[in-house]
KOLLUMDREN-584137 format. One record per residue: residue number from 1; residue in three letters; x, y, z of N, C-alpha, C, CB in turn. Coordinates in Angstrom, 3 decimals, padded with zeros to 6 digits. Glycine has a CB too. Example, Ala and Ser with C-alpha at 12.3 -4.5 7.8 and 13.67 -1.06 7.14 Angstrom:
// residues 2
+-----+-----+----------+----------+----------+----------+----------+----------+----------+----------+----------+----------+----------+----------+
|   n | res |     n_px |     n_py |     n_pz |    ca_px |    ca_py |    ca_pz |     c_px |     c_py |     c_pz |    cb_px |    cb_py |    cb_pz |
+-----+-----+----------+----------+----------+----------+----------+----------+----------+----------+----------+----------+----------+----------+
|   1 | ALA |  013.190 | -005.690 |  007.800 |  012.300 | -004.500 |  007.800 |  013.200 | -003.300 |  007.800 |  011.308 | -004.473 |  009.046 |
|   2 | SER |  012.850 | -002.250 |  007.080 |  013.670 | -001.060 |  007.140 |  012.900 |  000.030 |  007.870 |  014.084 | -000.598 |  005.725 |
+-----+-----+----------+----------+----------+----------+----------+----------+----------+----------+----------+----------+----------+----------+
This chain:
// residues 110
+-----+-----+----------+----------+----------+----------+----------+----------+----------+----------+----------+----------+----------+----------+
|   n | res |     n_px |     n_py |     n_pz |    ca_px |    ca_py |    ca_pz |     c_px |     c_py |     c_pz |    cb_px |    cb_py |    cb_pz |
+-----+-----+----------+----------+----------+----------+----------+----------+----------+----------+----------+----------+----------+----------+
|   1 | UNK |  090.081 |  124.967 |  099.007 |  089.944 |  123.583 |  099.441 |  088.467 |  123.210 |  099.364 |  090.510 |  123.378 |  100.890 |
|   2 | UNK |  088.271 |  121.791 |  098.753 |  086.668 |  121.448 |  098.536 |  086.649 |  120.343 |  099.490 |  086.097 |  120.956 |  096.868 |
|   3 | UNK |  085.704 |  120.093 |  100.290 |  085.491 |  119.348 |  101.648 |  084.219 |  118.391 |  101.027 |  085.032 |  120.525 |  103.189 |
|   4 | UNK |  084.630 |  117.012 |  100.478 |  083.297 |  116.267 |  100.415 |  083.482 |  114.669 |  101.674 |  083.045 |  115.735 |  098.376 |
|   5 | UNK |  082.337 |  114.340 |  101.182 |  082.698 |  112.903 |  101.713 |  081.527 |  111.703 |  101.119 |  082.667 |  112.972 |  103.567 |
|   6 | UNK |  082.368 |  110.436 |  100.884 |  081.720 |  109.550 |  100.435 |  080.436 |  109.215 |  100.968 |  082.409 |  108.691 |  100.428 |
|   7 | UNK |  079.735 |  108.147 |  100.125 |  078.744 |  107.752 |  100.593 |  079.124 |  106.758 |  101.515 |  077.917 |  107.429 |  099.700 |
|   8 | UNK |  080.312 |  105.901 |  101.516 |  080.227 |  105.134 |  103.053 |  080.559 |  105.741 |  103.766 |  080.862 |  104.037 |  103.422 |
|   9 | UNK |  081.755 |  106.797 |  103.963 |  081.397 |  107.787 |  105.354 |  080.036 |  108.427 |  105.867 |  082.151 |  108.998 |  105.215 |
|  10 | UNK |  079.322 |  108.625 |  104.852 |  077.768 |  109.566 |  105.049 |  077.156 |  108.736 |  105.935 |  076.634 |  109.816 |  103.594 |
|  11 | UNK |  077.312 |  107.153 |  105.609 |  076.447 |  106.180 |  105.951 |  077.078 |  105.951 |  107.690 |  076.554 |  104.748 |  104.732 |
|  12 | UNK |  078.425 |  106.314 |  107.884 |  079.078 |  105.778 |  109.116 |  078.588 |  106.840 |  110.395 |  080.874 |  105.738 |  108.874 |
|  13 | UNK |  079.082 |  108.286 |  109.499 |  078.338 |  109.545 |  110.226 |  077.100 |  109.184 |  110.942 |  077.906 |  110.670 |  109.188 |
|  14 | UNK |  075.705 |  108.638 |  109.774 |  074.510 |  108.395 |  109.694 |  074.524 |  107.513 |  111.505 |  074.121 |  107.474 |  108.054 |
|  15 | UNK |  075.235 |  106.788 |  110.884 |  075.267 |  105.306 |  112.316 |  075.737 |  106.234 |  113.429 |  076.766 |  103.590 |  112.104 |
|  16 | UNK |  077.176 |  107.125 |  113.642 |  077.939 |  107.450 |  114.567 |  076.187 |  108.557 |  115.079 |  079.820 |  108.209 |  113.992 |
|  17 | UNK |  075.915 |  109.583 |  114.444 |  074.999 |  110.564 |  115.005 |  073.474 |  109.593 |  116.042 |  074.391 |  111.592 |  113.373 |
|  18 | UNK |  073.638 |  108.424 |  115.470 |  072.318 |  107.793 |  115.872 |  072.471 |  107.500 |  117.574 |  072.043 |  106.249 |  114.898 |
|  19 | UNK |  074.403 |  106.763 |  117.695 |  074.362 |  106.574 |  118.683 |  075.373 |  107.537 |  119.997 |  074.492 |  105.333 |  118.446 |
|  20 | UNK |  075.595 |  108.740 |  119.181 |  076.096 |  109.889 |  119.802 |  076.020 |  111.606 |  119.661 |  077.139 |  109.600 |  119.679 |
|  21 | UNK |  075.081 |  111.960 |  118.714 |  074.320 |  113.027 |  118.805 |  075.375 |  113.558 |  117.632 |  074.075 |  113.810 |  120.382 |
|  22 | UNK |  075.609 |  114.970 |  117.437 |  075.897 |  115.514 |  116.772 |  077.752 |  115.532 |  117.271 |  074.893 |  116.615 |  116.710 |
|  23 | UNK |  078.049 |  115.888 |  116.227 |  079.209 |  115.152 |  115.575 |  080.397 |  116.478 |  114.972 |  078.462 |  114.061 |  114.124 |
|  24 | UNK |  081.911 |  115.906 |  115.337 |  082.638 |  117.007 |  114.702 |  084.102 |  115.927 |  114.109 |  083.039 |  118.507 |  116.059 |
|  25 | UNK |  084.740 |  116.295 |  113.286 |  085.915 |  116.269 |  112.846 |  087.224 |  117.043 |  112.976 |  085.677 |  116.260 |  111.976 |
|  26 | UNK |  088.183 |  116.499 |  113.454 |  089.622 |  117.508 |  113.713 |  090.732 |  116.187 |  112.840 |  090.154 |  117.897 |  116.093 |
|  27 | UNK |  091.371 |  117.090 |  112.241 |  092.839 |  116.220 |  111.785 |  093.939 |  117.184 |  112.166 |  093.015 |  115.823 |  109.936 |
|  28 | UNK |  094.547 |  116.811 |  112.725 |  095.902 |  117.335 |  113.165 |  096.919 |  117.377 |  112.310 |  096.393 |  116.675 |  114.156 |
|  29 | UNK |  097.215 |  116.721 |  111.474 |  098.584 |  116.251 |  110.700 |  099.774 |  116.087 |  111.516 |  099.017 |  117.260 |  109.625 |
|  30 | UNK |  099.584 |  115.398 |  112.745 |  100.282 |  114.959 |  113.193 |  100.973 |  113.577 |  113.010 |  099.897 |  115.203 |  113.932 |
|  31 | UNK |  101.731 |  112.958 |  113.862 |  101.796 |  111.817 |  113.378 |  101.006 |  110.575 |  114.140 |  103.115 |  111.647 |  113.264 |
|  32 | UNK |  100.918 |  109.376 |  113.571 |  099.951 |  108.060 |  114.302 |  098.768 |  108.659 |  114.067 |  100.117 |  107.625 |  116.088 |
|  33 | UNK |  098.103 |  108.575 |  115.379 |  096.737 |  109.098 |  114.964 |  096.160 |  110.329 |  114.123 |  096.232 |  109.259 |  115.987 |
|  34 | UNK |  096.899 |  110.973 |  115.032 |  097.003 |  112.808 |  113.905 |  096.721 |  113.535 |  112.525 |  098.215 |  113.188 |  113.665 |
|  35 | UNK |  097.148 |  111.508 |  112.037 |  097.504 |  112.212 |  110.832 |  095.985 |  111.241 |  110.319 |  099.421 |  111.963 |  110.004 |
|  36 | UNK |  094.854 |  110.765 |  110.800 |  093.741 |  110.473 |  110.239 |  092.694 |  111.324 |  110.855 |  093.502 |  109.106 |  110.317 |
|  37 | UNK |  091.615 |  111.458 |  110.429 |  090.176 |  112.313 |  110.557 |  090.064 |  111.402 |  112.329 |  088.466 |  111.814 |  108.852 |
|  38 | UNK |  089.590 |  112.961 |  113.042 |  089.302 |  111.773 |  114.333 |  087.952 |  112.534 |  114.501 |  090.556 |  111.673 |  116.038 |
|  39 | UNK |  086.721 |  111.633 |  114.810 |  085.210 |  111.920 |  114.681 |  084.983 |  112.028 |  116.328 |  084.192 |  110.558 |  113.776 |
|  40 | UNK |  084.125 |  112.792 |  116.859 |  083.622 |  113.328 |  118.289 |  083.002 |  113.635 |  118.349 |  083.909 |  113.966 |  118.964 |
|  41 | UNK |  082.106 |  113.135 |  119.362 |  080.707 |  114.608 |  120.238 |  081.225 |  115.705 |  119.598 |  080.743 |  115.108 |  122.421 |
|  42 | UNK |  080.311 |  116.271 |  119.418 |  080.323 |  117.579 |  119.150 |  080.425 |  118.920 |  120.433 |  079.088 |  117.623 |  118.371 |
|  43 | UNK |  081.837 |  119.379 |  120.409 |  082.261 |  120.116 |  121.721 |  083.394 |  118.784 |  122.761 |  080.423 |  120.646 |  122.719 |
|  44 | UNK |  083.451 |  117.497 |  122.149 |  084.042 |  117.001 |  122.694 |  085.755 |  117.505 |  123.090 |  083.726 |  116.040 |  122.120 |
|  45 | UNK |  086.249 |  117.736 |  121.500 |  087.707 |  117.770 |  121.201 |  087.823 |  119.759 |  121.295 |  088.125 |  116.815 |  119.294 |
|  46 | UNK |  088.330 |  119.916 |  122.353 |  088.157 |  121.541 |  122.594 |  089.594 |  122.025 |  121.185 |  088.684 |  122.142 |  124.903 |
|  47 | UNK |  088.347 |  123.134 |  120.341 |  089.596 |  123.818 |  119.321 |  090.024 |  125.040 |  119.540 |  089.260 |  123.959 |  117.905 |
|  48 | UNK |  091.492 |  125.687 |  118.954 |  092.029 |  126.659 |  119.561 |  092.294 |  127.509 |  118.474 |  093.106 |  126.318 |  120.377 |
|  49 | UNK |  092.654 |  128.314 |  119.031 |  093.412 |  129.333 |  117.729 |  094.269 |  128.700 |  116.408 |  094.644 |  130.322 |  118.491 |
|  50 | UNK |  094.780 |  127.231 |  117.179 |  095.669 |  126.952 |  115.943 |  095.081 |  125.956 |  115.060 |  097.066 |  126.451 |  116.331 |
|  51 | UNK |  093.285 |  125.731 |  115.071 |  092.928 |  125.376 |  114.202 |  091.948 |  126.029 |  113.626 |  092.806 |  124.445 |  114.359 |
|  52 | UNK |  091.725 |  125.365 |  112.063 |  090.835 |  125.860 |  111.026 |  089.551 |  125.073 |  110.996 |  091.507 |  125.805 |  109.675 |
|  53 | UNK |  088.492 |  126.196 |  110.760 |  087.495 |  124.795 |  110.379 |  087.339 |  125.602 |  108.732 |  085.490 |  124.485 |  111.649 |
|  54 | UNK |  087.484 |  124.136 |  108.098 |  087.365 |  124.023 |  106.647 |  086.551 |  123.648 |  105.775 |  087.998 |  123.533 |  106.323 |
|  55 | UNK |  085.413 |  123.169 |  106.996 |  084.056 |  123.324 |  105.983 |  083.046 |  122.084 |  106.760 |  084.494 |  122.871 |  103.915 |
|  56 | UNK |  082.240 |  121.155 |  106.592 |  081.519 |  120.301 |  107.267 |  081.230 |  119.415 |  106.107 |  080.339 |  120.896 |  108.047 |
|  57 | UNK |  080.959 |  118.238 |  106.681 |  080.577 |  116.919 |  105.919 |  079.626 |  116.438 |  106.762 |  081.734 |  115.819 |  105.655 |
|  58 | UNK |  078.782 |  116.162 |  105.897 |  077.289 |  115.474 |  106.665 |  076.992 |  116.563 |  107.952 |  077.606 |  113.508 |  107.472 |
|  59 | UNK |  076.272 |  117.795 |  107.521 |  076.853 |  118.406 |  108.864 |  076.684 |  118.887 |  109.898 |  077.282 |  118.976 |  108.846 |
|  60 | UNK |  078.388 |  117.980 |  109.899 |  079.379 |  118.127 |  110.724 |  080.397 |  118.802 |  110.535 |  079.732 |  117.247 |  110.991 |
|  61 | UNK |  080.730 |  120.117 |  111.348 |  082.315 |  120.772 |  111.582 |  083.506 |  120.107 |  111.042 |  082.687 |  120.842 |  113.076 |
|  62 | UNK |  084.082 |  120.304 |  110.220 |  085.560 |  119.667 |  110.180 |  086.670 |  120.205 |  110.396 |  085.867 |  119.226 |  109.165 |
|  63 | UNK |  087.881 |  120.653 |  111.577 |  088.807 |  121.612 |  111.869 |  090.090 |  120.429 |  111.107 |  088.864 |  122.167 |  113.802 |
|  64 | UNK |  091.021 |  121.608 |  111.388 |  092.297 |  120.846 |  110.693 |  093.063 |  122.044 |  111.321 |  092.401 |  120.543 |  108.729 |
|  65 | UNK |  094.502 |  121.382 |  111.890 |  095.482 |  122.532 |  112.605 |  096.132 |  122.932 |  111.537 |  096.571 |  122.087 |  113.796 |
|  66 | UNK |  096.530 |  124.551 |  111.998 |  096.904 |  125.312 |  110.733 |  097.813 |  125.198 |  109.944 |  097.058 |  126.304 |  110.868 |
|  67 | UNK |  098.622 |  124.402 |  110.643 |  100.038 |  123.796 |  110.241 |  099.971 |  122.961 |  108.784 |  100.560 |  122.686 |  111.513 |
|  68 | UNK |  098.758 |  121.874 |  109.143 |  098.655 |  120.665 |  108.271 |  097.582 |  122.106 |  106.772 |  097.390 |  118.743 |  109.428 |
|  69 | UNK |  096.574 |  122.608 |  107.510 |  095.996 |  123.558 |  106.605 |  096.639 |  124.309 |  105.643 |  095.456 |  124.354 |  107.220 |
|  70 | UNK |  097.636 |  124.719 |  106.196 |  098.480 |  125.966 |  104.961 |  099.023 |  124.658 |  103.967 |  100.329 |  127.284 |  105.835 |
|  71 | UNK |  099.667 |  123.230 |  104.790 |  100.267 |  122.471 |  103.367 |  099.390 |  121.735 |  102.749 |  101.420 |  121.493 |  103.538 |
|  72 | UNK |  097.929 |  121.724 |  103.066 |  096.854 |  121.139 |  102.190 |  095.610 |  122.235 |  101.936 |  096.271 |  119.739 |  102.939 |
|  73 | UNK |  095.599 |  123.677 |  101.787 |  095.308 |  124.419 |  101.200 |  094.771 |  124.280 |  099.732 |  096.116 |  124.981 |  101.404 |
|  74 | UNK |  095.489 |  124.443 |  099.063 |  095.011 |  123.940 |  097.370 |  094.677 |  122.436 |  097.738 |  096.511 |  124.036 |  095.888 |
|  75 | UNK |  093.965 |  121.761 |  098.049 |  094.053 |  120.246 |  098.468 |  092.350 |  119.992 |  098.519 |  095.008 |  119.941 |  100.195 |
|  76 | UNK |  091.851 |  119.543 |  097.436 |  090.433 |  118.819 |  097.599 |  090.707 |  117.164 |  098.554 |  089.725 |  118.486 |  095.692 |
|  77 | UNK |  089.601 |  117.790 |  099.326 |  089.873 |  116.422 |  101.057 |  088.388 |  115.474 |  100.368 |  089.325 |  117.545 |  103.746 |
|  78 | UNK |  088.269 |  114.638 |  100.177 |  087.311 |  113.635 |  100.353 |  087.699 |  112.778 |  101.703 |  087.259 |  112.735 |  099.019 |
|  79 | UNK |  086.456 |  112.734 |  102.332 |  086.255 |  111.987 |  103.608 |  085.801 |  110.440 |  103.152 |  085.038 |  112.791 |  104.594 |
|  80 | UNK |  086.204 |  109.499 |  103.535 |  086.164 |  108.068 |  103.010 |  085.881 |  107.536 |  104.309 |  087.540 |  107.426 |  102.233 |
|  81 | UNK |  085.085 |  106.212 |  104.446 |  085.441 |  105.130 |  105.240 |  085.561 |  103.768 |  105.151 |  084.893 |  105.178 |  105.946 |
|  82 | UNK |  086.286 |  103.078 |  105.380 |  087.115 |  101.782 |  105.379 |  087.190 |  100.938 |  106.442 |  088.349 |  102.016 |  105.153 |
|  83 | UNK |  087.155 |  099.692 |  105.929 |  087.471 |  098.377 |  107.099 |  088.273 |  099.059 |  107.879 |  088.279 |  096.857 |  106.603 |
|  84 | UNK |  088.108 |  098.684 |  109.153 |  089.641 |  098.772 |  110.084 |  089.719 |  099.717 |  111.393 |  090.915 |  099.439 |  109.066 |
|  85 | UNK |  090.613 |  099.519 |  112.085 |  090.619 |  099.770 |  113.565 |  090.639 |  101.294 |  113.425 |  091.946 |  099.072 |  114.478 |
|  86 | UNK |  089.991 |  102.348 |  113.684 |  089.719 |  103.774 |  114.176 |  091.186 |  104.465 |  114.510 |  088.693 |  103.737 |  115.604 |
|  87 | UNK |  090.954 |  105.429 |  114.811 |  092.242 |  106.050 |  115.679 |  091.654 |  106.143 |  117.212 |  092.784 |  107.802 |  115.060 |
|  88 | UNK |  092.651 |  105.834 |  118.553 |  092.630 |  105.663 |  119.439 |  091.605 |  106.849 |  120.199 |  093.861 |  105.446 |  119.647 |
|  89 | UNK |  090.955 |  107.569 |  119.581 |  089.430 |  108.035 |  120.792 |  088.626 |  108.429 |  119.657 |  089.585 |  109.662 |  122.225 |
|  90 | UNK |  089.031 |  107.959 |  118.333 |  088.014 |  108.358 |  117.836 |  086.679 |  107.678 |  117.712 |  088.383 |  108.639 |  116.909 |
|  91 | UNK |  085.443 |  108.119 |  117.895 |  084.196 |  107.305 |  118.258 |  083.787 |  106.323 |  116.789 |  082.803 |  108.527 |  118.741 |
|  92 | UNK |  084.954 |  106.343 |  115.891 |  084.339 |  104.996 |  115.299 |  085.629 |  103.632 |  115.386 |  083.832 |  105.383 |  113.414 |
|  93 | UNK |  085.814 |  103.808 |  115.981 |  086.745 |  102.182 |  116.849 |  085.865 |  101.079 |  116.788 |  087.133 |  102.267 |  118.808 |
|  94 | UNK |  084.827 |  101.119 |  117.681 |  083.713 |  100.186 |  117.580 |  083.170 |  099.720 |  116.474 |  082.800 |  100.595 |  118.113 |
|  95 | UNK |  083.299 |  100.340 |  115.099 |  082.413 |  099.935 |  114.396 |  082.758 |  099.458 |  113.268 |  081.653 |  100.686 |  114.280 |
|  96 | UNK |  083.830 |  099.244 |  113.537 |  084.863 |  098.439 |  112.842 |  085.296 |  098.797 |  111.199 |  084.299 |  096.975 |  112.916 |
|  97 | UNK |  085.367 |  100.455 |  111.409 |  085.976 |  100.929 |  110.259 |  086.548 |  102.484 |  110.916 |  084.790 |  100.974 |  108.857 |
|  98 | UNK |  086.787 |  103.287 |  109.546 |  087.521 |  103.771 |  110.142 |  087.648 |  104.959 |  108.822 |  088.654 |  102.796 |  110.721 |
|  99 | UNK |  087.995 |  106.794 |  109.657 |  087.627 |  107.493 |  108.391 |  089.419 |  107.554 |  107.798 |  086.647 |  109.307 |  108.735 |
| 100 | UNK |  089.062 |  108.489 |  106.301 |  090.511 |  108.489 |  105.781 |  090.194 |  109.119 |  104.994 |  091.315 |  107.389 |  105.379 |
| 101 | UNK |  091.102 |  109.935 |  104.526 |  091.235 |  111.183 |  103.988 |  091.786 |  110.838 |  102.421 |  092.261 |  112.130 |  104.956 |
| 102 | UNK |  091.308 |  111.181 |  101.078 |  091.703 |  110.973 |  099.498 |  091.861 |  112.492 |  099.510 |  090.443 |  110.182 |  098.225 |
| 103 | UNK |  092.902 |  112.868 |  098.480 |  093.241 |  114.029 |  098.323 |  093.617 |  114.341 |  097.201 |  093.961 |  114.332 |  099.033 |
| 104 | UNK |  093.368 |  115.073 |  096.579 |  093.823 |  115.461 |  095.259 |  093.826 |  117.329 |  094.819 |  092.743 |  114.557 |  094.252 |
| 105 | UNK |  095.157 |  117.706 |  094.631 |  095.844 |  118.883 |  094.628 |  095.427 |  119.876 |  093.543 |  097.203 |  118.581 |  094.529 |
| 106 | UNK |  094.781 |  120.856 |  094.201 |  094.064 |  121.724 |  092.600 |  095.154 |  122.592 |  091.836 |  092.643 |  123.085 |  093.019 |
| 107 | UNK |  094.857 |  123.218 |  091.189 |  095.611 |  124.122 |  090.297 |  094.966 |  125.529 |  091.039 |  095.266 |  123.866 |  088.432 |
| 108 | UNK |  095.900 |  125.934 |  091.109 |  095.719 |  127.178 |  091.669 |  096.034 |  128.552 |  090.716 |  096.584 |  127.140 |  092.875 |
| 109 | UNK |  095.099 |  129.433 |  091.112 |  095.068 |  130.570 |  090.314 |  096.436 |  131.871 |  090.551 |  093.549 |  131.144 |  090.664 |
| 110 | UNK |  097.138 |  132.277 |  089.616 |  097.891 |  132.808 |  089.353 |  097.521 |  134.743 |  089.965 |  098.032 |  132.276 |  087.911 |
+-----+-----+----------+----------+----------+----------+----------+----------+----------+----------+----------+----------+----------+----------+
């Protein structure tokens, strides 16, 4: 799995770190919120055994529960951000966009 992220997420990170310090990512693959990037203090969102961290963007930590990990494994994640309302605690609500995940499925070695 290759972990990047755009230049308007870099730029949102940029803003989010200015007005909340250092910074982490968890996606759950759950559903509603779950299933988008949710951004936090760093140490905010306590992680457990049943998640992965899969690499950092701008960095920042990015975990993903193992569940959603094993079915996006072969899965290049680009981190994006976009107009629009946040997920419900994630610290970019306010700023009137919001992260999201592009994905595209590698070929995997035999």
């Amino acid at each position: 799995m290759k972990l990047t992220a755009t230049p308007e997420a870099q730029a949102l990170i940029a803003t989010l770190k200015q007005k909340h310090g250092d910074l982490m990512f968890h996606q759950s693959g759950g559903c509603c919120d779950g299933s988008s990037p949710m951004c936090y203090a760093l140490g905010e969102f306590k992680t457990g055994a049943q998640d992965v961290l899969v690499g950092t963007i701008a960095d920042c930590p990015f975990y993903m529960g193992r569940a959603q990990f094993e079915r996006w494994q072969h899965t290049d994640l680009t981190i994006d951000a976009v107009a629009g309302r946040g997920a419900s605690f994630s610290l970019d609500i306010p700023e009137g966009k919001r992260f999201i995940v592009r994905s595209n499925v590698c070929a995997v070695d035999d």
